[in-house]
C-alpha positions, 0 to 999 in steps of 0.5 A: 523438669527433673532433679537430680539430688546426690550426697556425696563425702563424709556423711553429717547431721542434716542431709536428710533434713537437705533431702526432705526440704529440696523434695518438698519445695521441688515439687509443691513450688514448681512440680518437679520430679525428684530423683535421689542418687545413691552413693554419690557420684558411683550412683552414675558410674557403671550400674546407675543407682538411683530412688524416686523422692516423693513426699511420703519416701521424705517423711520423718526426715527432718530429725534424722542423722546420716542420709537415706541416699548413701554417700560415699567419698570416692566416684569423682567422675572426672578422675575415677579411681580403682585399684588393679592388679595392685596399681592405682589406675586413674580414668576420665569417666565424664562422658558415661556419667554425662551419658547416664544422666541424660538417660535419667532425663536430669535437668540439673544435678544438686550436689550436697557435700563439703570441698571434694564434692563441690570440687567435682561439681565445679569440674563436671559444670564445666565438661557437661554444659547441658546439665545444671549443676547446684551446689549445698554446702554440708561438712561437720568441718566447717572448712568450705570456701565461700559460706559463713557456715555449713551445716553439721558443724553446730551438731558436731560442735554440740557433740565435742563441746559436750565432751569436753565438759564431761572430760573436766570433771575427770580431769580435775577429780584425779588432777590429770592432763588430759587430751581431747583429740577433735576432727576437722581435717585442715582447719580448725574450727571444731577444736577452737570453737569447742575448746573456747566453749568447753573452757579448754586451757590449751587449744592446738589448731593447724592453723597455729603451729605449737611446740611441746616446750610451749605446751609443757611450760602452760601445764607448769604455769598452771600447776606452779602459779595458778595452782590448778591440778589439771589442764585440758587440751583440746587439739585437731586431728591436723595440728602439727608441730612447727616445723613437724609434720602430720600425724597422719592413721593411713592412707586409701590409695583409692580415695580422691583425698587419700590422707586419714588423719590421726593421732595427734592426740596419742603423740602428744601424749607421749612427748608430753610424757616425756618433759613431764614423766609424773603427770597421768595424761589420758587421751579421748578420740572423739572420732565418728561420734561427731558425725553422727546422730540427731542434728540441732535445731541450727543444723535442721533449720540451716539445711532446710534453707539451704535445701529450699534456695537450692531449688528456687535457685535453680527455677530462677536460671542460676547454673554452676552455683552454690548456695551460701550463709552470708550473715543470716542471709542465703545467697549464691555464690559461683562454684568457681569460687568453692572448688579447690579453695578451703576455709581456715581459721584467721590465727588473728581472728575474733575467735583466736582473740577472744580465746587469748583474751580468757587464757587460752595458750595455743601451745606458744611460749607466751 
């Protein structure tokens, strides 16, 4: 038997970690080939780009960040994308990759990657019927449907909170305000869980629209009441402003999800500055930092799990299906309900709660 095995999307702590525990279980459990594929899905389109996966190509792994395999966050099959003559073109390419895969000899496909990989995942189990497809649920955001959580997101967590520490000194030295711009996409689970951790006096998620009179009023009570000389914020990349829109850097035309979020941070900085022209107001963007570098024990241990239940899964007969957390357990859950789908933060959730509980304004007149 054998096993294709690809990362697809933003690269995160653990996917090498995913790479070594699906090789290793692979093969000593059941004695199957491996097969790593470069770049993503482009790793089956047009020159096939591929790598054995033995025991000794996944040595050292375990603690090391990005991924030997490349990723990539473009290549879905189902709908590839490529720019002529100025025009974005768009082209079914499912019946090469199928016909690529079967050249390969796969019997099954383990795709680790957040909601655009498992998305095409779930698209391509359904056109290409004789290949298994397993999925492995990876994003530092925190937003895929169906599991508790993923992993990268303890990493990056690690990462942000640790600035948001570091960033308070500064604040309270030369009683600034001061703005740390987090990722996340749409969900806001970075910025909340790191804002709550780091002891953040404002936090702005997407899922919480804010309004920059609720936002200055907090600074003011603060200041007025409180006493306190600073005040940190804590906002993700997708937080708008209600009734506003998206402060989005670019686009990539190419791109299945061709939005780049960014900026926030920056504007409100400027509309802050404006109701409170003598306050010093610095932005921090956080940025790549995030992704990169060694993952936490949490995150080596969760991909190794995941890695492991993957192929146990796949031995077992399970098809079109992604591994999950579920408490402390891992199960499997159908693609059906992953593709397409994303996890938000509840604005009434335990998190949201316990924030409110300890002081925390979500940029409201409260």
């Amino acid at each position: 038997m054998k096993v294709g095995l690809l990362t697809g999307g933003g690269d995160c702590p653990g996917l090498n970690a995913v790479i070594r525990a699906v090789t290793k279980c692979a093969i000593k459990q059941y004695g199957y080939e491996v097969i790593g594929i470069c770049d993503g899905y482009e790793g089956l389109l047009g020159n096939i780009s591929t790598t054995p996966l033995t025991y000794d190509s996944v040595a050292g792994l375990l603690f090391r960040g990005g991924t030997i395999l490349g990723t990539s966050n473009k290549g879905d099959p189902t709908a590839f994308k490529s720019i002529v003559n100025g025009k974005v073109i768009v082209k079914d390419c499912t019946e090469e990759f199928a016909a690529n895969c079967r050249k390969l000899g796969l019997n099954a496909l383990i795709t680790v990657g957040g909601d655009g990989t498992q998305t095409v995942a779930w698209k391509l189990s359904r056109k290409i019927p004789d290949i298994t497809f397993i999925g492995i649920p990876k994003t530092i955001d925190n937003d895929l449907a169906s599991t508790d959580q993923t992993f990268g997101f303890d990493t990056a967590l690690l990462v942000a909170t640790e600035a948001v520490d570091r960033i308070q000194t500064t604040a309270e030295s030369h009683h600034r305000v001061m703005i740390v711009e987090t990722m996340g996409r749409y969900a806001g689970w970075i910025a909340l869980s790191a804002g709550l951790a780091g002891g953040a006096d404002i936090i702005l998620i997407p899922e919480i629209p804010f309004t920059i009179k609720g936002i200055v009023a907090a600074i003011l009570y603060r200041q007025n009441v409180q006493k306190r000389r600073f005040t940190i914020i804590v906002v993700a990349e997708g937080a708008k402003e209600a009734g506003g829109d998206l402060v989005v850097s670019k686009t990539v035309p190419d791109s299945p999800d061709p939005i780049r979020l960014g900026g926030i941070g920056e504007y409100l900085a400027q509309k802050i500055s404006d109701e409170l022209p003598y306050h010093e107001i610095r932005v921090t963007v956080l940025g790549h930092v995030q992704r990169g570098g060694t993952p936490t024990s949490f995150d080596r241990i969760l991909a190794t799990r995941f890695g492991t239940e993957a192929v146990h899964a796949y031995a077992r007969g399970e098809r079109s299906i992604m591994v999950s957390l579920r408490g402390n357990e891992i199960i499997t859950v159908p693609l059906s309900e992953v593709g397409g789908k994303t996890r938000y933060v509840d604005p009434n959730g335990p998190l949201v709660r316990t924030a409110r509980d300890t002081g925390v304004n979500f940029g409201n007149l409260e």
